[in-house]
C-alpha positions as CSV (number, residue, x, y, z in Angstrom):
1,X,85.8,27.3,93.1
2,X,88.6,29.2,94.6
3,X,86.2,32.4,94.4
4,X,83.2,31.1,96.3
5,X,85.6,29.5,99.3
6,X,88.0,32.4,99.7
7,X,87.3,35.6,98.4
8,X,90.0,37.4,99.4
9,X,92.5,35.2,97.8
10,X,91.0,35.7,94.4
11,X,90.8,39.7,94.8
12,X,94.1,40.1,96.1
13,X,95.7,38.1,93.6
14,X,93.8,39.4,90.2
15,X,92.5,42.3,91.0
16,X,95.0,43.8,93.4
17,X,97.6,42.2,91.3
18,X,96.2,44.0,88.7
19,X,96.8,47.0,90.4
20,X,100.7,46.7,91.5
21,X,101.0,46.1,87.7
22,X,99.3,48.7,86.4
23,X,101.0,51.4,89.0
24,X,104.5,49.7,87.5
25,X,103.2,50.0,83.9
26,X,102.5,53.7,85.0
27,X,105.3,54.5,87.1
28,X,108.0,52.8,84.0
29,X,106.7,53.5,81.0
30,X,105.8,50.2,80.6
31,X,103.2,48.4,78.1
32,X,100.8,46.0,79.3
33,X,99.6,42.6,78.0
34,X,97.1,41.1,79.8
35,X,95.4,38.0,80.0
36,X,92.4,38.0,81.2
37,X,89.9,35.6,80.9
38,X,86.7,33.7,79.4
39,X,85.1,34.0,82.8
40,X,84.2,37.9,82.0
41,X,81.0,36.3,80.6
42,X,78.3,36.3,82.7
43,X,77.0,32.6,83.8
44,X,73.3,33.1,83.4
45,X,74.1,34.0,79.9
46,X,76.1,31.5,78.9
47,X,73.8,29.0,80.7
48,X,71.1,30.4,78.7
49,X,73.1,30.0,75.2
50,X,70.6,26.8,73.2
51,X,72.1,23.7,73.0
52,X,72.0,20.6,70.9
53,X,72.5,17.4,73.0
54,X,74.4,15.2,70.7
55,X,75.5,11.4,71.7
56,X,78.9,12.5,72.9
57,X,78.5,16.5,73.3
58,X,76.4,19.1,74.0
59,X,76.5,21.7,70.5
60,X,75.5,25.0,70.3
61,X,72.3,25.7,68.3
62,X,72.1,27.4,64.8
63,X,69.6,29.8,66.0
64,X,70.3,32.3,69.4
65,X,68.8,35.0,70.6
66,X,71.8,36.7,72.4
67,X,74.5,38.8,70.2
68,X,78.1,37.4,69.4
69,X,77.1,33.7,69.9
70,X,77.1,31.2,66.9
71,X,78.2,27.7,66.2
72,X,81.6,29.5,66.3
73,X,81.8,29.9,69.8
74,X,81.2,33.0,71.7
75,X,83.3,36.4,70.9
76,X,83.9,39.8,72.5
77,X,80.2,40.9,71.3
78,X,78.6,38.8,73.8
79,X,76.8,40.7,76.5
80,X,78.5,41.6,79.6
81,X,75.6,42.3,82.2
82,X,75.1,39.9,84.9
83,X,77.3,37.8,87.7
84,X,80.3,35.8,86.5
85,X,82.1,34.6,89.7
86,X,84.5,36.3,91.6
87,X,87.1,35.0,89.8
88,X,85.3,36.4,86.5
89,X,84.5,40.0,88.1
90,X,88.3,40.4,89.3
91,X,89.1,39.9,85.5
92,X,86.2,41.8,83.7
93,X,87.3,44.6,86.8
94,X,91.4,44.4,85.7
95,X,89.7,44.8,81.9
96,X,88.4,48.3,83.2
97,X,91.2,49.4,85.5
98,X,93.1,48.9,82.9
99,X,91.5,51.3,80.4
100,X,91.6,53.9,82.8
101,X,94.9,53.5,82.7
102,X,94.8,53.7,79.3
103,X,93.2,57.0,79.3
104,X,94.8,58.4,82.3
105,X,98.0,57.8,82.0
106,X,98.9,56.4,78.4
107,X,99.7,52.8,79.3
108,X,99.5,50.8,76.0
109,X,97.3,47.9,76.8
110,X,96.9,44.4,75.3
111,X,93.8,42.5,76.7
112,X,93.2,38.4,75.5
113,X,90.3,36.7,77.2
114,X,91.6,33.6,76.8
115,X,89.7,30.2,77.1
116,X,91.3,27.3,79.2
117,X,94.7,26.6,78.1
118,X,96.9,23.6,78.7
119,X,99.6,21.6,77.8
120,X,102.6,20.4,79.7
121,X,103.4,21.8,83.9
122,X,99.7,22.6,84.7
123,X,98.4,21.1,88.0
124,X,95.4,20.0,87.0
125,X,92.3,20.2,89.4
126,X,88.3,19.6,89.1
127,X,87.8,23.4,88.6
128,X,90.7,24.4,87.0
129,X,92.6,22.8,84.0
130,X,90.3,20.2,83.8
131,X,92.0,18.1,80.8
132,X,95.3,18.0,82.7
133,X,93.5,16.2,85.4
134,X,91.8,13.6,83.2
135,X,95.3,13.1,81.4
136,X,97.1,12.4,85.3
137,X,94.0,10.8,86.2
138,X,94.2,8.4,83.4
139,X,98.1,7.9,83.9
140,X,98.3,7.4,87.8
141,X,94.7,5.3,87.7
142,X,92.8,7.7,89.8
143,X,88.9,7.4,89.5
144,X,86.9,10.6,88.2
145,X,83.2,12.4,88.3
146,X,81.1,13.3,85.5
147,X,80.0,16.4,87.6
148,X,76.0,17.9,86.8
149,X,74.8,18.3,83.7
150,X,73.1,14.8,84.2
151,X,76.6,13.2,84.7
152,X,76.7,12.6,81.1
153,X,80.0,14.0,80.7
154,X,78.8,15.8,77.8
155,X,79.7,19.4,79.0
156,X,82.6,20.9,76.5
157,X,85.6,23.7,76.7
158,X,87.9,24.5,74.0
159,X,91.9,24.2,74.1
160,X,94.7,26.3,73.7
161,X,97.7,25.3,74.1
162,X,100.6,26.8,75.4
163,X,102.4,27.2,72.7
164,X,99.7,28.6,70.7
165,X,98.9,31.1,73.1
166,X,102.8,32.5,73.4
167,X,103.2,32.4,69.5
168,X,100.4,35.0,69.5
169,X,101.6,36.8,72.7
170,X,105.1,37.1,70.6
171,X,103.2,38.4,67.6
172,X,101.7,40.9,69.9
173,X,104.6,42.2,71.6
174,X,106.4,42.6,68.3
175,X,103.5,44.7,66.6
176,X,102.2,46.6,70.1
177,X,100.8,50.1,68.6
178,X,99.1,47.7,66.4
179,X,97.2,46.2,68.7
180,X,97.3,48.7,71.5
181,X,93.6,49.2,73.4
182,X,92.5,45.9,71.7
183,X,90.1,43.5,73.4
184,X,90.6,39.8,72.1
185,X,88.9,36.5,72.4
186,X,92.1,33.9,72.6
187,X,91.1,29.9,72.3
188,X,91.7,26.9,70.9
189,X,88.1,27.1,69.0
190,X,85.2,24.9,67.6
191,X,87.9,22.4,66.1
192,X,90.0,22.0,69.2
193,X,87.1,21.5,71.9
194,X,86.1,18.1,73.8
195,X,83.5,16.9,75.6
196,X,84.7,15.3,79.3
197,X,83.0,12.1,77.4
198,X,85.4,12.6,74.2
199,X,88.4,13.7,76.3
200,X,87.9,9.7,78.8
201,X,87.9,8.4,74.8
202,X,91.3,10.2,74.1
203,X,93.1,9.4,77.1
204,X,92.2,5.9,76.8
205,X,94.0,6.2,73.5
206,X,96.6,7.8,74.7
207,X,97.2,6.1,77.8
208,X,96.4,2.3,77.1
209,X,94.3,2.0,80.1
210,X,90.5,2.5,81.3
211,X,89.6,4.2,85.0
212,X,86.0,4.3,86.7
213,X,84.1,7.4,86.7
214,X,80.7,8.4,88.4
215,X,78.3,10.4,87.5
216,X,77.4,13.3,90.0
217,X,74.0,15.2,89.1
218,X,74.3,17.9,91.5
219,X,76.7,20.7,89.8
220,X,79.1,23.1,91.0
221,X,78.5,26.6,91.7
222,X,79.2,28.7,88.5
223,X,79.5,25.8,85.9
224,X,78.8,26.1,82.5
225,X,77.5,23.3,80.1
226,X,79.5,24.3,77.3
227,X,82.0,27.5,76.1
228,X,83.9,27.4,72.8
229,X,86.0,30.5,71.9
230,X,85.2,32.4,68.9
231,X,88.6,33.8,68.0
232,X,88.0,34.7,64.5
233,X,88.7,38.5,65.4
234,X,92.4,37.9,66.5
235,X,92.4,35.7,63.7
236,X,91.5,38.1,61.5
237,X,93.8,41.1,62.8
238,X,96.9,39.2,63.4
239,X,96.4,35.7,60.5
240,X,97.4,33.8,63.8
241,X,95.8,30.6,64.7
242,X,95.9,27.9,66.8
243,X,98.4,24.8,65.2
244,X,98.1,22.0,68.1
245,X,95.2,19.9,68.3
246,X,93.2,18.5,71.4
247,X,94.8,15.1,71.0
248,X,98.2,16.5,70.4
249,X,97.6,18.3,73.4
250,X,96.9,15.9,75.7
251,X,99.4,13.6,74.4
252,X,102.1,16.2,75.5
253,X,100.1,16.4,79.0
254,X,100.6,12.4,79.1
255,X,104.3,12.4,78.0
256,X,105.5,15.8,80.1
257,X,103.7,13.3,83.1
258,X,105.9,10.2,81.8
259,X,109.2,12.0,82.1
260,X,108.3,13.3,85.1
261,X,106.6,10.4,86.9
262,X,108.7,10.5,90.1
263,X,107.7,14.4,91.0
264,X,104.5,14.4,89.5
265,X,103.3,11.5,91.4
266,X,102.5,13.3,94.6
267,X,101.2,16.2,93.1
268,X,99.0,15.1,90.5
């Protein structure tokens, strides 16, 4: 949302950003890993992926028209053309700056897309680290939205966790000419997604305690109904892959929010 309501916050932050680190990268010697993000996919396209509506969920379809979509999730061979937010273009623009730079001037480069990550010191917001939210939402008894989609809650994302994510960053920076001018899709996958209606069941679990939520029909600019990571390519190259599971997850969200009640309070 941060895109659509200031524009040049989003451009000088990632894609100018981009830039300063790039011109360091150049001016040091340095090698680059970036992490870009699952936003380089174009919305139409992804909006366009079939769908199973399931009681809980919405699934992807066996069958699909498009390249590098199966029940999997989507990987890198997904199709590119087409508007993706500003938020998305800064990063899909970074991903080519940064070749240039490859080709220019040498910098070793590292790209992982990676899906929505969480765990513990996330502010969680509607548009932004969504399962953060429903975990403080759930602990300080705040009311929430099913937002479009039919407010059936039934839209889905994938987790990584942070953990997950730096044990492959590690891996990377240890073996960089192995994985220098690679493009990766980084996520928690198939295994480790949630519905909004699935993650309300968890954090009920978790937390001991119910909390109203509406349905809102109208949806926000530039949502999705559904995006799983395929990250069987990383998978594949490096034999990492993710270890912490969605409930695990959001239990750590819950009990990072417990120890830190006092703080967290008027932030979250």
């Amino acid at each position: 949302m941060a895109g659509f309501s200031s524009p040049q916050y989003v451009l000088q932050t990632n894609l100018l950003g981009t830039v300063n680190v790039l011109e360091l990268a150049r001016q040091t010697g340095a090698s680059l890993l970036f992490l870009s993000a699952s936003r380089v996919y174009p919305i139409a396209s992804v909006k366009s992926v079939k769908l199973l509506e399931l009681p809980n969920r919405f699934a992807i379809a066996p069958e699909q028209t498009l390249p590098g979509i199966s029940e999997l999730g989507i990987s890198e061979d997904f199709p590119l053309k087409g508007h993706r937010s500003l938020s998305g273009a800064t990063k899909l623009a970074s991903e080519l700056l940064i070749e240039e730079y490859r080709e220019a001037y040498n910098v070793r480069a590292i790209i992982n897309r990676c899906g929505l990550i969480t765990g513990a010191w996330q502010m969680g917001k509607v548009d932004q680290v969504v399962y953060g939210l429903w975990v403080a939402a759930h602990y300080f008894q705040k009311s929430l939205s099913y937002i479009g989609f039919g407010g059936s809650g039934k839209q889905v994302r994938d987790l990584l966790h942070v953990e997950d994510l730096l044990r492959l960053v590690n891996y990377q920076l240890e073996h960089f000419a192995e994985f220098d001018g690679e493009v990766f899709n980084v996520g928690g996958g198939l295994s480790n997604s949630l519905s909004l209606v699935e993650a309300t069941d968890l954090c009920q679990k978790i937390a001991g305690k119910s909390i109203p939520i509406n349905p809102v029909l109208e949806e926000r600019p530039g949502d999705i109904p559904i995006f799983i990571t395929d990250s069987s390519r990383v998978m594949d190259k490096t034999g990492w892959q993710p270890v912490m599971g969605s409930e695990a997850a959001l239990q750590d969200i819950y009990d990072w929010i417990a120890a830190n009640e006092v703080v967290l309070s008027s932030i979250l």
